[in-house]
Each structure stands twice: as structure tokens, then as C-alpha cells.
C-alpha positions as CSV (number, residue, x, y, z in Angstrom):
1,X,-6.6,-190.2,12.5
2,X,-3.4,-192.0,12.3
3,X,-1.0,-191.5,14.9
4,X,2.7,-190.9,15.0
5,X,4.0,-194.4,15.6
6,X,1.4,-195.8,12.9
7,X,2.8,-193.7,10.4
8,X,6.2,-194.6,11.5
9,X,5.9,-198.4,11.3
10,X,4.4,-197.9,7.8
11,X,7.1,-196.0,6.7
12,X,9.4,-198.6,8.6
13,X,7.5,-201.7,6.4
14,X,8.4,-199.9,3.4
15,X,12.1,-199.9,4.0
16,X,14.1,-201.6,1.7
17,X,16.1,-204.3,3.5
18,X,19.2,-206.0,2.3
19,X,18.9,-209.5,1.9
20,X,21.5,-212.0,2.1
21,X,22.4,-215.7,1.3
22,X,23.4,-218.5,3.7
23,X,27.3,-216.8,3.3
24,X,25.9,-213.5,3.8
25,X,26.2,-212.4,0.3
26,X,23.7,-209.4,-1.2
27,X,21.0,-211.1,-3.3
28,X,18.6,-208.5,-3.4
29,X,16.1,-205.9,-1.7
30,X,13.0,-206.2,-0.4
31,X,10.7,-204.1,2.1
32,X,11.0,-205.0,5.4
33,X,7.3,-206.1,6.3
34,X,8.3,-208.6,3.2
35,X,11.6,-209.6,4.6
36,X,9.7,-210.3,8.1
37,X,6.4,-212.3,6.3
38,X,8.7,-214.4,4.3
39,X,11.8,-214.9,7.3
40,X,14.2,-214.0,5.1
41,X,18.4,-213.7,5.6
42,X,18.2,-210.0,6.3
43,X,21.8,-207.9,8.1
44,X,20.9,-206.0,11.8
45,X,23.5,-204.1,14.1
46,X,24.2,-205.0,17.3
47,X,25.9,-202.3,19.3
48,X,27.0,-202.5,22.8
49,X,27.5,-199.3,24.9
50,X,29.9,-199.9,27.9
51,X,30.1,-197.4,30.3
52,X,33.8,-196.8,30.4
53,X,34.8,-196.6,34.4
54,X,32.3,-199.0,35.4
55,X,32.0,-201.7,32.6
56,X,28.4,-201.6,32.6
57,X,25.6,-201.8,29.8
58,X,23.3,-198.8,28.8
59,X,20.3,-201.2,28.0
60,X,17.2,-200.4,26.7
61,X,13.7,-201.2,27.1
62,X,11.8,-201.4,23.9
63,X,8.5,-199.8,23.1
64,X,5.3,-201.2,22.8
65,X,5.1,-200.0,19.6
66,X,7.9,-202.2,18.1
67,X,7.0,-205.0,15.7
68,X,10.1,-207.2,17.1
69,X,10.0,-208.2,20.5
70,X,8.0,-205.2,21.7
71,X,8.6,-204.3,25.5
72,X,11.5,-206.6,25.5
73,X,15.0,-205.1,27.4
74,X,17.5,-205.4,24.7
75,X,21.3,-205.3,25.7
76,X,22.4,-203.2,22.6
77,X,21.5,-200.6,20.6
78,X,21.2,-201.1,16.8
79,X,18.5,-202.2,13.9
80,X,18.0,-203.8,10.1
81,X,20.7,-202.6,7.7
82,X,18.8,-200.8,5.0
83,X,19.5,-201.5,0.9
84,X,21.6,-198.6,0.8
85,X,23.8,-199.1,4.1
86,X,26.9,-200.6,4.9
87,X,26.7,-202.5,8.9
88,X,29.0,-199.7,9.4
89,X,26.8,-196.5,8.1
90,X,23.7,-198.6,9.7
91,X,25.5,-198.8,13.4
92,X,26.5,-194.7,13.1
93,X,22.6,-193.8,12.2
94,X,21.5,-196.1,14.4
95,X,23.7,-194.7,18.0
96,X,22.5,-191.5,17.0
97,X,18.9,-192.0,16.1
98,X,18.2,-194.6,19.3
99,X,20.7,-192.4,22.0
100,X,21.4,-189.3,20.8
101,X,25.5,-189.9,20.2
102,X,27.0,-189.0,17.1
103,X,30.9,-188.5,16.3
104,X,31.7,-191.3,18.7
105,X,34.0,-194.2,18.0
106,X,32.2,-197.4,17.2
107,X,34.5,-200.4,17.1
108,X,33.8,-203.1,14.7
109,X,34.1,-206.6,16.1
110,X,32.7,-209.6,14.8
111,X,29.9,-211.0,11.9
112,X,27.9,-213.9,13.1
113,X,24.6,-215.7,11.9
114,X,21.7,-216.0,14.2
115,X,17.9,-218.0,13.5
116,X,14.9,-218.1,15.3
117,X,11.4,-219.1,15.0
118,X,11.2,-215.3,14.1
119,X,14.1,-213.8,12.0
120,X,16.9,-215.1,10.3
121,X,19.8,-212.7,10.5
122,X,23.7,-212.0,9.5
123,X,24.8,-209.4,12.1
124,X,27.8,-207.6,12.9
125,X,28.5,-206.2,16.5
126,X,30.0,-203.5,17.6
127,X,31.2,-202.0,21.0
128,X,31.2,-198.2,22.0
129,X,32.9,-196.8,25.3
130,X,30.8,-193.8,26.8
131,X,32.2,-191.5,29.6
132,X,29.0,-190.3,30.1
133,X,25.8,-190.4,32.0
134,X,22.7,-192.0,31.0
135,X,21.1,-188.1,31.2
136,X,23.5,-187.5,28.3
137,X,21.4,-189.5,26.1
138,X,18.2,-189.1,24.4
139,X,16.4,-192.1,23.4
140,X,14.2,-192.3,20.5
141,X,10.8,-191.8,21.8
142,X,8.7,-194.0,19.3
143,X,11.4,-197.0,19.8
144,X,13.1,-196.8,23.3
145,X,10.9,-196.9,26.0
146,X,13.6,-195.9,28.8
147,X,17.3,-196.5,29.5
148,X,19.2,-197.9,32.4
149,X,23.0,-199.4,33.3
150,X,23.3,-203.0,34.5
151,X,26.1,-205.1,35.2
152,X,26.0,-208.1,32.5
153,X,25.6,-210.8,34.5
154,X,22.6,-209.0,35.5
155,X,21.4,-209.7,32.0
156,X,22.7,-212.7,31.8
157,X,20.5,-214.4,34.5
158,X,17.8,-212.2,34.6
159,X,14.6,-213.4,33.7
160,X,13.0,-210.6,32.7
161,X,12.0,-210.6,28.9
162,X,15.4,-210.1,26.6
163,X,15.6,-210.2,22.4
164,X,16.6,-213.4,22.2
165,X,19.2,-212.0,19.0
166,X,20.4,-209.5,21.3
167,X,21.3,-212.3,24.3
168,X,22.7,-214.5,21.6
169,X,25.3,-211.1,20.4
170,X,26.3,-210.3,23.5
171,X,27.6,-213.9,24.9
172,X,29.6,-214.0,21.3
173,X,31.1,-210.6,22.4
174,X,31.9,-211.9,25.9
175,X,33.3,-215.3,24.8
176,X,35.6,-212.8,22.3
177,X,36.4,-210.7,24.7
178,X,37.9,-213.5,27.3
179,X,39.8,-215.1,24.8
């Protein structure tokens, strides 16, 4: 019998991913277990959710189960824009489906390009300001393994096991943020 996450992350391979060119212009779909076999320029969501009084991060960890970085911490919430998003639409579905928010102000920052031995990505960030507790939210069972608050120079030095992409998003937010 095939479990839940099985027939999840089949469903997931069949996705059809937006892929991009070197200036992050639409050339085409594919299906995501494609776009990851063949690296290609593919558009993610990178959303960071500050804890408004305190400053801190609502990190996850990831599950198992994940194809990307599985039981990495990631600092943001977020995924692969889908053919028939906008980084907008994707960053609204994503807060919902990975923490439970919906109706909440996401604010767009900025676009950046980010390669690995992995994945070769245009992504756009975004930062959300949450009043709330981390009991308020529900994480996504088959994707988020559990969530906690930490101050980012905790994530900055730890040396625990981070998405590298993640890392990468969040010191472009923090150098925007000083200037």
C-alpha cells in the first residue's frame, strides 16, 4: 500500500514548474521531478515570518519526507512557483498551506538568483509580521516537521543543518534591511 507522503511527492513530481532563463524570463513548463533531474532555472518563494515584538524567526524544520534538503531547519516558509502562479499567488498558498495563516499581509521585497550543486533558482522574498504565537499555527504535517522562534544570529552561526537557498535569502534580506 502506498502511503500518504508517497502519494504526495508523486503528485508533487507531477507539478508543472515555471521555468525561467538566465534574466528570469518564462520559457516554458515542465514537471517538477524534470525541472530537479535536469537542474533547471525554476522560481521558489522565500518567506520570512518575524515575530512582531520580538524580531524573531518562526523557523522550521523540514520533514524527512522532503526531496530537498530533508530534515534540514529552513529560516522561511515558502516553495516552487507552479506554471500557473505568480511569486505572489505562490507565497499566499504557500503561508497558508505550510503555517496555517491566510488574509495576512505579505510584503514583497526583493528578486535574486541563487545556484548550487542542487538547484538553480530565481526567487523572490518576502517578509510577514505575526503578533502571534507559534500555537497559532498549524504546520503542514507531510512537509513541516515542527516549528520554533530563534533570534537570527542564532541561524546565522548555528551549525546545525540549514537549506543552503534559504541561508543565502535571508543574509540578502538582512543586508537590505541595514541599508
Amino acid at each position: 500500500m502506498i502511503s500518504k507522503t508517497e502519494l504526495e511527492q508523486n503528485s508533487e513530481d507531477k507539478e508543472n514548474i515555471i521555468i525561467v532563463n538566465e534574466k528570469n524570463e518564462v520559457i516554458g513548463q515542465i514537471q517538477r521531478k524534470e525541472m530537479r533531474e535536469k537542474k533547471l532555472i525554476h522560481r521558489a518563494t522565500y518567506i520570512y515570518v518575524f515575530q512582531t515584538q520580538t524580531k524573531k524567526l518562526f523557523i522550521q524544520k523540514r520533514s524527512q519526507e522532503k526531496r530537498y534538503c530533508p530534515g534540514y531547519f529552513d529560516a522561511c516558509f515558502g516553495g516552487v512557483v507552479a506554471y500557473n502562479e505568480t511569486y505572489e499567488t505562490n507565497a499566499i498558498k504557500e503561508i497558508y498551506e505550510e503555517i496555517g495563516l491566510q488574509n495576512v499581509n505579505i510584503i514583497p521585497k526583493n528578486e535574486f538568483y541563487y545556484e548550487d550543486e542542487i538547484s538553480k533558482i530565481w526567487g523572490k522574498i518576502f517578509v510577514l509580521y505575526f503578533d502571534g504565537e507559534i500555537t497559532q499555527l498549524t504546520p503542514q504535517q507531510t512537509e513541516v516537521e515542527y516549528i520554533e522562534l530563534k533570534e537570527i544570529n542564532e541561524i546565522i552561526t548555528s551549525k546545525d543543518k540549514w537549506t543552503p537557498d534559504g541561508i543565502y535569502a535571508l543574509k540578502l534580506l538582512l543586508n537590505q534591511m541595514i541599508q
